[in-house]
mmCIF file as Biopython writes it, N, C-alpha, C and O atoms, coordinates in Angstrom:
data_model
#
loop_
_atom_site.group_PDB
_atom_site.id
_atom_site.type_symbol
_atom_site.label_atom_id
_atom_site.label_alt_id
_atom_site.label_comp_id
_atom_site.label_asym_id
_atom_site.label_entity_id
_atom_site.label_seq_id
_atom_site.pdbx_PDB_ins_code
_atom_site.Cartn_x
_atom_site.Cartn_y
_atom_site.Cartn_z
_atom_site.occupancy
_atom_site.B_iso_or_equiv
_atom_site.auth_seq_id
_atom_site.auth_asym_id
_atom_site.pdbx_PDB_model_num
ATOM 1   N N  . UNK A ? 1  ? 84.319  74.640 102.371 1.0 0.0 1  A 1 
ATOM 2   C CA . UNK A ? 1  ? 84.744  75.748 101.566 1.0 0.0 1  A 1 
ATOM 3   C C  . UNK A ? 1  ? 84.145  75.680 100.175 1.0 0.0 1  A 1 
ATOM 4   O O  . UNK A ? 1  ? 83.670  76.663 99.607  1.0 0.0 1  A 1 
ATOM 5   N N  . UNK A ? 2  ? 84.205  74.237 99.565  1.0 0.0 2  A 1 
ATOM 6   C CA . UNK A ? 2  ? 83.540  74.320 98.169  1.0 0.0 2  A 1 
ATOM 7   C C  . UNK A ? 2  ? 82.529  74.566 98.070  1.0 0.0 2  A 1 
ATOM 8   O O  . UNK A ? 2  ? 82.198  75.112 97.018  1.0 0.0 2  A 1 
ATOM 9   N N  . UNK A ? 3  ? 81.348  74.261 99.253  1.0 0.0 3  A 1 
ATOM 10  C CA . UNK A ? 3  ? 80.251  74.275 98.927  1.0 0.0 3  A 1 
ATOM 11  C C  . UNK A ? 3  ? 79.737  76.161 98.920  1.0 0.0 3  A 1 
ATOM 12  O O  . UNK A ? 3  ? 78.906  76.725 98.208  1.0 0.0 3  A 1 
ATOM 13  N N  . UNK A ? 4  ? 80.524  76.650 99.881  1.0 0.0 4  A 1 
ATOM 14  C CA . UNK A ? 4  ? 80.254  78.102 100.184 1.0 0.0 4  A 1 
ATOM 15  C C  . UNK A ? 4  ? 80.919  78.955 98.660  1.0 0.0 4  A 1 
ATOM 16  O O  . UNK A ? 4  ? 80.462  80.064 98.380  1.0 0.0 4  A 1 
ATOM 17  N N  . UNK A ? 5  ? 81.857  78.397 97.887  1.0 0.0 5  A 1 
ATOM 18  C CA . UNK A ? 5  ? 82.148  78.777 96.699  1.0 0.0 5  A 1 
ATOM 19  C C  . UNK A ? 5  ? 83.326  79.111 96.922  1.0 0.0 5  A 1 
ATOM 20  O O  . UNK A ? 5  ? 83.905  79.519 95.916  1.0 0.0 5  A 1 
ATOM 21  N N  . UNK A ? 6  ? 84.187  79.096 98.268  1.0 0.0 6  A 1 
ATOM 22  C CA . UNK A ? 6  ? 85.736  79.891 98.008  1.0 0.0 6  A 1 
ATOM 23  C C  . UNK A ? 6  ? 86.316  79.026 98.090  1.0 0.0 6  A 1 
ATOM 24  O O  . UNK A ? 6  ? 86.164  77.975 98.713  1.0 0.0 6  A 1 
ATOM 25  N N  . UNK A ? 7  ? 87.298  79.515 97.244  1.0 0.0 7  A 1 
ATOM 26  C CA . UNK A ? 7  ? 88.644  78.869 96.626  1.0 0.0 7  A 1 
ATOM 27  C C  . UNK A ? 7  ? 89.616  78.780 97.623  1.0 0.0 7  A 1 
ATOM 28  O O  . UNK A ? 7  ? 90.001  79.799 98.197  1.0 0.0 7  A 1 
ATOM 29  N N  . UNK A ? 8  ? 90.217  77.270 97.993  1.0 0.0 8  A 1 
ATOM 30  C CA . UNK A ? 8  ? 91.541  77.399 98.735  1.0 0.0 8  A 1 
ATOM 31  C C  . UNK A ? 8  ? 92.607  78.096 97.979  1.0 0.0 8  A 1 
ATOM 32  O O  . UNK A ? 8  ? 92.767  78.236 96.766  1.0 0.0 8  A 1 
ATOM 33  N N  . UNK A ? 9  ? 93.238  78.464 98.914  1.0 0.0 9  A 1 
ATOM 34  C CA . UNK A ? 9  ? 94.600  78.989 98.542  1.0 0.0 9  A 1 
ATOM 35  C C  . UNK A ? 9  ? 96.144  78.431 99.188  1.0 0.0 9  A 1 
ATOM 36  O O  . UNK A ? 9  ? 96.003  77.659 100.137 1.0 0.0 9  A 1 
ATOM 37  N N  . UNK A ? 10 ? 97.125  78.633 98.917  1.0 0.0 10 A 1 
ATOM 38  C CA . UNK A ? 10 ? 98.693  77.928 99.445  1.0 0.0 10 A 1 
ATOM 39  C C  . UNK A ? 10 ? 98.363  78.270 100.967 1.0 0.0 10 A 1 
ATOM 40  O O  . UNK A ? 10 ? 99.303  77.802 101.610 1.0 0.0 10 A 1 
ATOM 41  N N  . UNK A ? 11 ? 97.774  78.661 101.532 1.0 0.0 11 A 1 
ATOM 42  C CA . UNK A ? 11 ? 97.299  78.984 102.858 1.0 0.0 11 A 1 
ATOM 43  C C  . UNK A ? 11 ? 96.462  77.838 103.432 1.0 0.0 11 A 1 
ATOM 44  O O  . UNK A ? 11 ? 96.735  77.045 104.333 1.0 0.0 11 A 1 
ATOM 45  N N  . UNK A ? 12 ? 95.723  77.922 102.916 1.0 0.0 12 A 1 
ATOM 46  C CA . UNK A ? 12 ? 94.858  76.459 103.298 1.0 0.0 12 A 1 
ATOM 47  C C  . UNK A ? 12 ? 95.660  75.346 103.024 1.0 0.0 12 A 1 
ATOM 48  O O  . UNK A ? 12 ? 95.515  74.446 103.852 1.0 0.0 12 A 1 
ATOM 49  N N  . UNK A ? 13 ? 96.508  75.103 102.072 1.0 0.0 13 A 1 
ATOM 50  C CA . UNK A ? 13 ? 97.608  74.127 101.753 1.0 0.0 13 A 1 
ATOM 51  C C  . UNK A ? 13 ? 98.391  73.539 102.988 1.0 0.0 13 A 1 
ATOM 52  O O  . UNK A ? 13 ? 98.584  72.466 103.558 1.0 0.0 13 A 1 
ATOM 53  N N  . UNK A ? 14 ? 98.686  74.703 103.056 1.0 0.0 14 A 1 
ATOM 54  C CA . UNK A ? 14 ? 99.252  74.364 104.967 1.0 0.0 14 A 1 
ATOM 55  C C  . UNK A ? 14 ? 98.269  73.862 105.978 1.0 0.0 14 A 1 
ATOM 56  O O  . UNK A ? 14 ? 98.421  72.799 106.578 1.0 0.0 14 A 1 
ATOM 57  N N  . UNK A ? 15 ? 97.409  74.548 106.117 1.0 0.0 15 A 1 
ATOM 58  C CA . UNK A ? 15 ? 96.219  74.756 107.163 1.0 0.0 15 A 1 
ATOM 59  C C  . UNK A ? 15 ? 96.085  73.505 107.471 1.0 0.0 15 A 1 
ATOM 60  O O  . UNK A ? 15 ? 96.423  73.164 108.605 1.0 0.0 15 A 1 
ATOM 61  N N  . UNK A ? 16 ? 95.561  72.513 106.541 1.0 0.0 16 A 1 
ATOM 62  C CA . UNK A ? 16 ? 94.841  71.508 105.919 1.0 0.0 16 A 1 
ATOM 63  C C  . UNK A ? 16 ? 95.210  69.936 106.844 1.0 0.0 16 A 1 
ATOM 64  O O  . UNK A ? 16 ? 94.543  69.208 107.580 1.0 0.0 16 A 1 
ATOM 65  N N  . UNK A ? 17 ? 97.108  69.919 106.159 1.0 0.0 17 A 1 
ATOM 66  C CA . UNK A ? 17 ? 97.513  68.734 106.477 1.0 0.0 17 A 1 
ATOM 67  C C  . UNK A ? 17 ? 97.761  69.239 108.306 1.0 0.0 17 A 1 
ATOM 68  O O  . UNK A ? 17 ? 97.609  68.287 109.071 1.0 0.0 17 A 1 
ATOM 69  N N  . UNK A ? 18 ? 97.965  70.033 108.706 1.0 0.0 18 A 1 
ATOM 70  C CA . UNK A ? 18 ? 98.478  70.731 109.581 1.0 0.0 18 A 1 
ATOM 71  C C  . UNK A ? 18 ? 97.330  70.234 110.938 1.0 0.0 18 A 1 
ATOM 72  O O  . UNK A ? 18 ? 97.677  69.581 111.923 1.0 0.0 18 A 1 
ATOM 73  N N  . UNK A ? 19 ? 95.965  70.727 110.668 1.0 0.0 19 A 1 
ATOM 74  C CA . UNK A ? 19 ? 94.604  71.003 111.534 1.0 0.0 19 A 1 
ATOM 75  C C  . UNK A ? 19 ? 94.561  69.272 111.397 1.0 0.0 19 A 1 
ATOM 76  O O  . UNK A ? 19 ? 94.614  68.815 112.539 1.0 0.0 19 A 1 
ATOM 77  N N  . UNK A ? 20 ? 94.488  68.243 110.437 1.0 0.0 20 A 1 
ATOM 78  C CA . UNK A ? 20 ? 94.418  67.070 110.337 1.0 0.0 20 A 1 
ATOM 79  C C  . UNK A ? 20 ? 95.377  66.389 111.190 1.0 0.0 20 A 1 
ATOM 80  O O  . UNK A ? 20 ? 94.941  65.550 111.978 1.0 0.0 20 A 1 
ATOM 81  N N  . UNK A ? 21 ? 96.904  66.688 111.130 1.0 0.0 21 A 1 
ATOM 82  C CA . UNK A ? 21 ? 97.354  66.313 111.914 1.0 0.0 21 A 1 
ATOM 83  C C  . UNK A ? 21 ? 97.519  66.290 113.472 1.0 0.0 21 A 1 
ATOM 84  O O  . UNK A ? 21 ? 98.223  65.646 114.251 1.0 0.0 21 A 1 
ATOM 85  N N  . UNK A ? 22 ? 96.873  66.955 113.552 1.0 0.0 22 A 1 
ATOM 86  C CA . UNK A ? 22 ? 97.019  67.544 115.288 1.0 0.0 22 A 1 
ATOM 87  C C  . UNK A ? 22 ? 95.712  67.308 115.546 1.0 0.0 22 A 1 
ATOM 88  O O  . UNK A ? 22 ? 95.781  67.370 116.773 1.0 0.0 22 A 1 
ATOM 89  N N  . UNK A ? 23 ? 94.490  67.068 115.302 1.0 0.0 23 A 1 
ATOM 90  C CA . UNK A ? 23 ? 93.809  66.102 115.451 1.0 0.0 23 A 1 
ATOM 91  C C  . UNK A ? 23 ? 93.393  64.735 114.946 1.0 0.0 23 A 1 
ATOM 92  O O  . UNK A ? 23 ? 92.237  64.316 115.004 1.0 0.0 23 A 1 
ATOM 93  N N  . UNK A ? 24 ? 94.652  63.929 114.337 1.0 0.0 24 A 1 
ATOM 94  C CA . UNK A ? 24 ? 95.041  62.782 113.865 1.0 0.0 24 A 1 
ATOM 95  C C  . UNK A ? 24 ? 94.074  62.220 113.030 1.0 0.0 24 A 1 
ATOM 96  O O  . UNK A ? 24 ? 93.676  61.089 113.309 1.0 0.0 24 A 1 
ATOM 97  N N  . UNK A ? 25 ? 93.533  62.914 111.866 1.0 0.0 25 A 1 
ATOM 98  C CA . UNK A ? 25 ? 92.419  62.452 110.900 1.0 0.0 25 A 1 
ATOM 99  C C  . UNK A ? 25 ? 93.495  62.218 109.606 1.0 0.0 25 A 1 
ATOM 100 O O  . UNK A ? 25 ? 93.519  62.893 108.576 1.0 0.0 25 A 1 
ATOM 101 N N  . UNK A ? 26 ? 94.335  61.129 109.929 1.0 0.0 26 A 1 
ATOM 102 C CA . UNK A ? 26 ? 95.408  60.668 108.629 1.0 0.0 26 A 1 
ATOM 103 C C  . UNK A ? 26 ? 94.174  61.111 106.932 1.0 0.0 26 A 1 
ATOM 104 O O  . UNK A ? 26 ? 93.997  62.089 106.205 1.0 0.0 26 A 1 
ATOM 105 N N  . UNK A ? 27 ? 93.720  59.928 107.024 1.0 0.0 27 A 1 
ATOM 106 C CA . UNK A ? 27 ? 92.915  60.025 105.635 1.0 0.0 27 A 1 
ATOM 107 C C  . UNK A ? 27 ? 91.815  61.544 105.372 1.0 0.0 27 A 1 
ATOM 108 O O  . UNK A ? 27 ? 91.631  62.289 104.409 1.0 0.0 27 A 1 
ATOM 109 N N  . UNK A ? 28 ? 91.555  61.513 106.039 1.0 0.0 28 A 1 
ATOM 110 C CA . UNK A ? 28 ? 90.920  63.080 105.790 1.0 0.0 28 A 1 
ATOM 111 C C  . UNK A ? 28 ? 91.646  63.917 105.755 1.0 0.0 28 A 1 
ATOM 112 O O  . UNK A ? 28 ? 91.184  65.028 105.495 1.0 0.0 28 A 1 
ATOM 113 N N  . UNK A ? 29 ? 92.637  63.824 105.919 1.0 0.0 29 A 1 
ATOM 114 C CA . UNK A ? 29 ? 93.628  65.075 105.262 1.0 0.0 29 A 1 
ATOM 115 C C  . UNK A ? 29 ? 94.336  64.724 104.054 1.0 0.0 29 A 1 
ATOM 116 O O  . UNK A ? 29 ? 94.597  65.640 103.273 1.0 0.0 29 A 1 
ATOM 117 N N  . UNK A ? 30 ? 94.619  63.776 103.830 1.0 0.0 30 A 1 
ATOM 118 C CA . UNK A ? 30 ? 94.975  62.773 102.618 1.0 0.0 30 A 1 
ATOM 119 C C  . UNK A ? 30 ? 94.180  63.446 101.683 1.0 0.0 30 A 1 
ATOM 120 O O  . UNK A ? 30 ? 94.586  64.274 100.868 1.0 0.0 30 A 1 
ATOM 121 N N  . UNK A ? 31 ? 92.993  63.043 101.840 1.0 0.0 31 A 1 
ATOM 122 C CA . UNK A ? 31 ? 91.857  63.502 100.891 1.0 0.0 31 A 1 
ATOM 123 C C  . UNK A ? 31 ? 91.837  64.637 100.455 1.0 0.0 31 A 1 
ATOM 124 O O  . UNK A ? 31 ? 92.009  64.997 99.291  1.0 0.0 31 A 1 
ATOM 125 N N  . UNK A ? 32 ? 91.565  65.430 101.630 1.0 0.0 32 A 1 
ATOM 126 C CA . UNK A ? 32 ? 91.447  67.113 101.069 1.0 0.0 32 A 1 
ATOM 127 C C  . UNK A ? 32 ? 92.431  67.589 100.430 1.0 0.0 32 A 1 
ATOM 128 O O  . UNK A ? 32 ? 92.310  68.663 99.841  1.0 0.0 32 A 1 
ATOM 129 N N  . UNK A ? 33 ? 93.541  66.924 100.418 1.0 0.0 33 A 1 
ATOM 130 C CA . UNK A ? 33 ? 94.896  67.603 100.222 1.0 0.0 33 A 1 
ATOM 131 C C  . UNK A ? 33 ? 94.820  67.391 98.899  1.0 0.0 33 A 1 
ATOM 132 O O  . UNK A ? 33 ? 94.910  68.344 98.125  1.0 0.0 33 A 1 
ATOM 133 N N  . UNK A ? 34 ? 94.575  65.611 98.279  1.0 0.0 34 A 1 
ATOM 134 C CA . UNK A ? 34 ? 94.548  65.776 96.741  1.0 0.0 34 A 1 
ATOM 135 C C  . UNK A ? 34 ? 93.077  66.268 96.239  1.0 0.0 34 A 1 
ATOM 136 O O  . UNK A ? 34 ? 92.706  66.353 95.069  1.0 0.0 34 A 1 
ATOM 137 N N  . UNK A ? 35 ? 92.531  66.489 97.097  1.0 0.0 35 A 1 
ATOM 138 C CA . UNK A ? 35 ? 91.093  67.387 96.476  1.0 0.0 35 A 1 
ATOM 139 C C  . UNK A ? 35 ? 91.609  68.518 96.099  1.0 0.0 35 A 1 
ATOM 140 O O  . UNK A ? 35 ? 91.046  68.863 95.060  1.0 0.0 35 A 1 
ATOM 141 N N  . UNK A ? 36 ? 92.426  69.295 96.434  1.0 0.0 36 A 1 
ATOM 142 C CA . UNK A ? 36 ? 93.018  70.539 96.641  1.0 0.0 36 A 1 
ATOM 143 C C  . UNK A ? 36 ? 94.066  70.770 95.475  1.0 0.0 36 A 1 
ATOM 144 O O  . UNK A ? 36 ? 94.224  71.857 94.919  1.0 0.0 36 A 1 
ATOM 145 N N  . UNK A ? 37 ? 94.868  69.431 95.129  1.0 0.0 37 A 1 
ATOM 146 C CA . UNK A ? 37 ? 95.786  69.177 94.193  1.0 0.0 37 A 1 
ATOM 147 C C  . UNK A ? 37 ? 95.070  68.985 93.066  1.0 0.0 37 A 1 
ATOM 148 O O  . UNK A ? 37 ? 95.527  69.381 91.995  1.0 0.0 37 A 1 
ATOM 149 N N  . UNK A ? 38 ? 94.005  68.434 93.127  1.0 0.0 38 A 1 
ATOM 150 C CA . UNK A ? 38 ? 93.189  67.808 91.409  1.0 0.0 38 A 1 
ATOM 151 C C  . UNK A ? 38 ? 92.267  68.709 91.134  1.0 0.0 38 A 1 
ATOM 152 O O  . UNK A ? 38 ? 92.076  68.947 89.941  1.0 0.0 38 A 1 
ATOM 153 N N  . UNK A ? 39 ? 91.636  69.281 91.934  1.0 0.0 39 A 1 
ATOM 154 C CA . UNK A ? 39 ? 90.541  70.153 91.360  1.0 0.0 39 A 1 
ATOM 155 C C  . UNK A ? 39 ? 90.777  71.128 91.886  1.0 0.0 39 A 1 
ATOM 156 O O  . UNK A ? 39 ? 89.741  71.782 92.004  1.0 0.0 39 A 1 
ATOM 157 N N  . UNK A ? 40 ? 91.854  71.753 92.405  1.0 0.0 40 A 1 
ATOM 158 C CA . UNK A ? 40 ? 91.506  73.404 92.431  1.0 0.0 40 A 1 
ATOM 159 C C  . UNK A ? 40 ? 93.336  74.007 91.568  1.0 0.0 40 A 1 
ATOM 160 O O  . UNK A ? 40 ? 93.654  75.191 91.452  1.0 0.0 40 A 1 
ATOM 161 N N  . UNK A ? 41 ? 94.236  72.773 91.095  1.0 0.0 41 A 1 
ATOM 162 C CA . UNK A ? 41 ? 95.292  73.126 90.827  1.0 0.0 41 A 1 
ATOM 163 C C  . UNK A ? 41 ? 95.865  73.821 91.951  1.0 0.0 41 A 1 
ATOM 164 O O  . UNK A ? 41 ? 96.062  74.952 91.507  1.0 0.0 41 A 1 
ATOM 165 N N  . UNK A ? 42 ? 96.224  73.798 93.085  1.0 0.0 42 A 1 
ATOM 166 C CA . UNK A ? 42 ? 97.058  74.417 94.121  1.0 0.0 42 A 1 
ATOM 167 C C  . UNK A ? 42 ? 98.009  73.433 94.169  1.0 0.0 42 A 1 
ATOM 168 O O  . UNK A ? 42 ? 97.807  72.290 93.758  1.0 0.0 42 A 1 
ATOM 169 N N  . UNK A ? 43 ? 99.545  74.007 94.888  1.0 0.0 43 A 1 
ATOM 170 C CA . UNK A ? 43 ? 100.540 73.395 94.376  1.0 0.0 43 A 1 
ATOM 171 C C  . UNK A ? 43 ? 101.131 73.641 95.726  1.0 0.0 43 A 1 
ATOM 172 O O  . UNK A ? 43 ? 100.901 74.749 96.210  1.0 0.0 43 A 1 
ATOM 173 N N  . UNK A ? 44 ? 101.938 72.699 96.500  1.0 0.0 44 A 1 
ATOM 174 C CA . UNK A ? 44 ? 102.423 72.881 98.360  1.0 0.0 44 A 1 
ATOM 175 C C  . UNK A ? 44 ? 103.279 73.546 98.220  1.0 0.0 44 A 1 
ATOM 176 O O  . UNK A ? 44 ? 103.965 73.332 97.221  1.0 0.0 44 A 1 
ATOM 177 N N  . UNK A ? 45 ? 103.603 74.476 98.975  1.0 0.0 45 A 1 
ATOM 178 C CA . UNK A ? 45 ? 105.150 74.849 99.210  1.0 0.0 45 A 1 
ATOM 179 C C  . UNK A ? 45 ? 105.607 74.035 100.072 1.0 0.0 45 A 1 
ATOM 180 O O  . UNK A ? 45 ? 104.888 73.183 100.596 1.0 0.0 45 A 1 
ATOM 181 N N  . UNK A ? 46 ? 107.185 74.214 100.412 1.0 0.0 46 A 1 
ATOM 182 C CA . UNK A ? 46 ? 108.134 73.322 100.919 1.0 0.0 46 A 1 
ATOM 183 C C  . UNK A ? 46 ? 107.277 72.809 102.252 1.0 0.0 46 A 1 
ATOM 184 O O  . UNK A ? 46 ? 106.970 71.624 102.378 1.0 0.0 46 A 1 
ATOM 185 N N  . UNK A ? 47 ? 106.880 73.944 103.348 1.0 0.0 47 A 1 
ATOM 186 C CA . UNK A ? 47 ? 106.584 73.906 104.247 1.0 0.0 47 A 1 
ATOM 187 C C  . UNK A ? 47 ? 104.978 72.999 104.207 1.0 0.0 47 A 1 
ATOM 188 O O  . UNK A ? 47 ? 104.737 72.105 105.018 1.0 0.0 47 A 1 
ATOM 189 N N  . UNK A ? 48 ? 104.335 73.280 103.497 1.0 0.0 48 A 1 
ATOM 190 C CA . UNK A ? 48 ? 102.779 72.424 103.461 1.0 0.0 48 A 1 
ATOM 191 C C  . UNK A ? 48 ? 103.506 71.341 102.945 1.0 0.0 48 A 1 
ATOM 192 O O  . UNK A ? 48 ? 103.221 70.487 103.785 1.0 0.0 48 A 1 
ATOM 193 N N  . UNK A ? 49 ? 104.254 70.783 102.137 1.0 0.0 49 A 1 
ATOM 194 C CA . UNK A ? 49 ? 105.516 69.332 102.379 1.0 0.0 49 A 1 
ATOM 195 C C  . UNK A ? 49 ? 105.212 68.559 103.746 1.0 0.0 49 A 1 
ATOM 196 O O  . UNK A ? 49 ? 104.676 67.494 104.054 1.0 0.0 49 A 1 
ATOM 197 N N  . UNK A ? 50 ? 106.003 69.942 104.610 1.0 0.0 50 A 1 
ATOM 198 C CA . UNK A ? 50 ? 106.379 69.076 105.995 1.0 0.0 50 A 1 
ATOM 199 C C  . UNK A ? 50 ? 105.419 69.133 106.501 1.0 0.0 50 A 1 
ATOM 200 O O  . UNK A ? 50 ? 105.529 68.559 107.584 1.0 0.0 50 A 1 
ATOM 201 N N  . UNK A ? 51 ? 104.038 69.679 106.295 1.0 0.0 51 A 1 
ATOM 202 C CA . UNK A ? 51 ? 102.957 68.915 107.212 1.0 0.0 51 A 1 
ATOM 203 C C  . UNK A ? 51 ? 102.426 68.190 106.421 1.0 0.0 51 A 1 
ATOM 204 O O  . UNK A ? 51 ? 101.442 67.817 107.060 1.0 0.0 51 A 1 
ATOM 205 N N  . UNK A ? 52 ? 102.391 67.858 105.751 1.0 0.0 52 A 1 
ATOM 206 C CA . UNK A ? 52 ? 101.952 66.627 105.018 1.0 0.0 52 A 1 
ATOM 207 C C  . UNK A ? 52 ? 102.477 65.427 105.839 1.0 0.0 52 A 1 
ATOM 208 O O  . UNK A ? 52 ? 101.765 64.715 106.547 1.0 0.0 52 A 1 
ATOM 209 N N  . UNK A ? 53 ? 103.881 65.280 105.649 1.0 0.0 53 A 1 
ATOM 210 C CA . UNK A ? 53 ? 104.675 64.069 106.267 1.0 0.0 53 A 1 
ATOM 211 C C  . UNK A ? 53 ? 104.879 64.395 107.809 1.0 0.0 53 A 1 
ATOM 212 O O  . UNK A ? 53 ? 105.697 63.656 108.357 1.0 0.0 53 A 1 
ATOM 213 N N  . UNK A ? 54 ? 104.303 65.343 108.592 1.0 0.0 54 A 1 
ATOM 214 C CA . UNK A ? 54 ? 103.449 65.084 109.788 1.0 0.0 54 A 1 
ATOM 215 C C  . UNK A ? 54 ? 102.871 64.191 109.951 1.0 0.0 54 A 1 
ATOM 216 O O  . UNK A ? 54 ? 103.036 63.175 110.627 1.0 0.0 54 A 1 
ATOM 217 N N  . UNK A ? 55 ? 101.221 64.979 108.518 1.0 0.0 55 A 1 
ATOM 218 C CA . UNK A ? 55 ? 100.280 63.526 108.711 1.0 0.0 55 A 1 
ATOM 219 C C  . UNK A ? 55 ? 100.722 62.658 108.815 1.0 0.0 55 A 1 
ATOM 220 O O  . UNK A ? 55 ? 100.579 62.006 109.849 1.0 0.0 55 A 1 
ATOM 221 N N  . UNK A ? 56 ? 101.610 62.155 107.597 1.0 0.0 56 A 1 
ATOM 222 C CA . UNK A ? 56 ? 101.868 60.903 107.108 1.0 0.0 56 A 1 
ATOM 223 C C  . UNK A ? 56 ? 102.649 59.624 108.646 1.0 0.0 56 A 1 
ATOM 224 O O  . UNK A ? 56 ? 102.452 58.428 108.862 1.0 0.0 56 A 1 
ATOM 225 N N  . UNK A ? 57 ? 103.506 60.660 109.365 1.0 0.0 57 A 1 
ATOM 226 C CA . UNK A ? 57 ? 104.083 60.046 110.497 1.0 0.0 57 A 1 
ATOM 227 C C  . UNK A ? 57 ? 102.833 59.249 111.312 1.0 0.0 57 A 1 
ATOM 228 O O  . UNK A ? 57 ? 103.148 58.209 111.890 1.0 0.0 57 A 1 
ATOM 229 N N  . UNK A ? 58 ? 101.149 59.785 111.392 1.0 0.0 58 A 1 
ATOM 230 C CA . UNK A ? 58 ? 100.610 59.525 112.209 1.0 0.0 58 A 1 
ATOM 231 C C  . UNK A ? 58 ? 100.012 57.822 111.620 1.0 0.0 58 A 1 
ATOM 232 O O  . UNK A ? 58 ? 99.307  57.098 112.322 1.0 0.0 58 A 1 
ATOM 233 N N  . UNK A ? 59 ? 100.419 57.512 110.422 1.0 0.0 59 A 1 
ATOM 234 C CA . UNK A ? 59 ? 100.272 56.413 109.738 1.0 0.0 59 A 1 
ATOM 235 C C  . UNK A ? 59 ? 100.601 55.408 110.364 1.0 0.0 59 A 1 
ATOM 236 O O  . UNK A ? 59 ? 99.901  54.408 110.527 1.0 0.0 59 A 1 
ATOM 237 N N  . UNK A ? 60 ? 101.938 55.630 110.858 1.0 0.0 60 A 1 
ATOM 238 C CA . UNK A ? 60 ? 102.800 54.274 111.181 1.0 0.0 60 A 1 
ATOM 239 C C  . UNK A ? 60 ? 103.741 53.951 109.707 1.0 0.0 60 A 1 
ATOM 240 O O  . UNK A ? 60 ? 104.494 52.978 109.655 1.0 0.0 60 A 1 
#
């Protein structure tokens, strides 16, 4: 997305940890997520929360 120039949005917020989790890429969603948090200022709603700690379940 960065390289094409568009901006995530609280949509992709979800998308993100969500598409990572369900094909179990823990750290690559990790990543994008605070890529998403530090450089584009996007902020989770409750629900991009709970897929986050989806991912996070696939941790152990």
């Amino acid at each position: 997305m960065a390289r094409c120039g568009i901006k995530p949005d609280h949509v992709t917020m979800v998308a993100i940890p969500s598409a990572c989790s369900h094909a179990i890429l823990v750290m690559q969603g990790k990543l994008l997520f605070e890529k998403m948090s530090s450089v584009f200022f996007i902020y989770m709603s409750p629900f991009g929360a709970l897929c986050l700690h989806g991912l996070s379940l696939w941790e152990g």
